[in-house]
N, C-alpha and C positions, 0 to 999 in steps of 0.2 A: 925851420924844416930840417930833417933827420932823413938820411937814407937809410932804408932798412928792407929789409926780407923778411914776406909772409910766407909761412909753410902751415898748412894744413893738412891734417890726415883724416880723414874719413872713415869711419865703420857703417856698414848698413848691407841689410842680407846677408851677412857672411862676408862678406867684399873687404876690401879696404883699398884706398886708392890716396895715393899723395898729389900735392899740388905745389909748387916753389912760386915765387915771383919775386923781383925786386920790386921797391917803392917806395915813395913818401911816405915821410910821420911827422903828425902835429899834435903834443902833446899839449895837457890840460890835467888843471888840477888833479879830477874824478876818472881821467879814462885820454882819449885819444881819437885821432883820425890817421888810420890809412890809406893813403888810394895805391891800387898797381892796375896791370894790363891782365887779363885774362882774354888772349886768342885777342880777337877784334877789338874787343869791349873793354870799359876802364871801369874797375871795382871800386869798392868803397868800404871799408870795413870801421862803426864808428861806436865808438864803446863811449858809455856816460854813466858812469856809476856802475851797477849791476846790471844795464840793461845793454843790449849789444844790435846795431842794425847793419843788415846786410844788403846792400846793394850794385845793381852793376847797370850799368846803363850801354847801349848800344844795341845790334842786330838782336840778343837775345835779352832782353830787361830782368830782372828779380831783385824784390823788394822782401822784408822781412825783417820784424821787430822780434827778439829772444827776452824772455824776464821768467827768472825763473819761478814757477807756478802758476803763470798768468797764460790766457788762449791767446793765438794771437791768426797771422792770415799770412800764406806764402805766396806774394803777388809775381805772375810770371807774363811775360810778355814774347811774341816772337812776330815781327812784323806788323801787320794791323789788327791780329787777337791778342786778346789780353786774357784773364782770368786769375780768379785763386782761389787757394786748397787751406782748408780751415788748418792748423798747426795748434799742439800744446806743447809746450816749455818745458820741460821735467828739471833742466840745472842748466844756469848759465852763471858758470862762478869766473871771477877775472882776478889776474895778481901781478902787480907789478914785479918784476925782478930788475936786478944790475945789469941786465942786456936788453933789456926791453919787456916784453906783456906776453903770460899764457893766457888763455881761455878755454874752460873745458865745456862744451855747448852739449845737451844732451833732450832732443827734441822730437817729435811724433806729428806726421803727416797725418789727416784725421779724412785720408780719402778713403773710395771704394776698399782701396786693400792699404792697412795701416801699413805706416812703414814708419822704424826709427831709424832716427841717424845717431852717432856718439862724434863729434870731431872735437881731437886736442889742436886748436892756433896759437901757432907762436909769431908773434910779430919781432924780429930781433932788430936792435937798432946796427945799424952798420958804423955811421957817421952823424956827426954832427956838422951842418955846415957854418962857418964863420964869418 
């Protein structure tokens, strides 16, 4: 296990909004596992090859598989409802670097009123532990 820092940034509507966290990393041949804290909840960010899943489990749940050009489903949870919001994929490209993993995710909400996201993730590794 590897301490490191996820930072993502987010575009959508116009917006942009950053996120930091410290956290775990367990690398793998094709990709990686990060977990950190978001507010309550403990994230998960697990990349295997090209395809990228995003999950958080706690008070508020979301699930969601990225590949790019494939449909996929935004599963969201908040106490005892559940549901999800159909998603398409446009680019989910991953690249190792000397500090750790970018991801450039580029995905479409396929609800009432479309919405895209663009988010650059950097996972940076901090540490190695011995």
């Amino acid at each position: 296990m590897k301490a490191c820092r996820v930072e993502i940034v987010t575009f959508a509507d116009g917006e942009r909004s950053y996120f930091n966290a410290g956290g775990q990393l367990s690398e793998r041949e094709n990709g990686f596992t990060a977990v950190y804290p978001v507010e309550e909840d403990v994230a998960r960010l697990e990349l295997d090859g090209s395809a990228l899943v995003m999950l958080r489990s706690g008070g508020s749940r979301l699930q969601a598989r990225f590949s790019s050009g494939e449909p996929g489903e935004l599963l969201i949870g908040l106490s005892e409802a559940s549901g999800g919001i159909p998603l398409q994929t446009h680019v989910c490209s991953a690249r190792r670097t000397k500090d750790g993993w970018r991801i450039l995710l580029h995905y479409r909400l396929m609800s009432e009123t479309e919405r895209v996201f663009r988010l650059h993730i950097a996972v940076n590794i901090i540490s190695e532990e011995q």
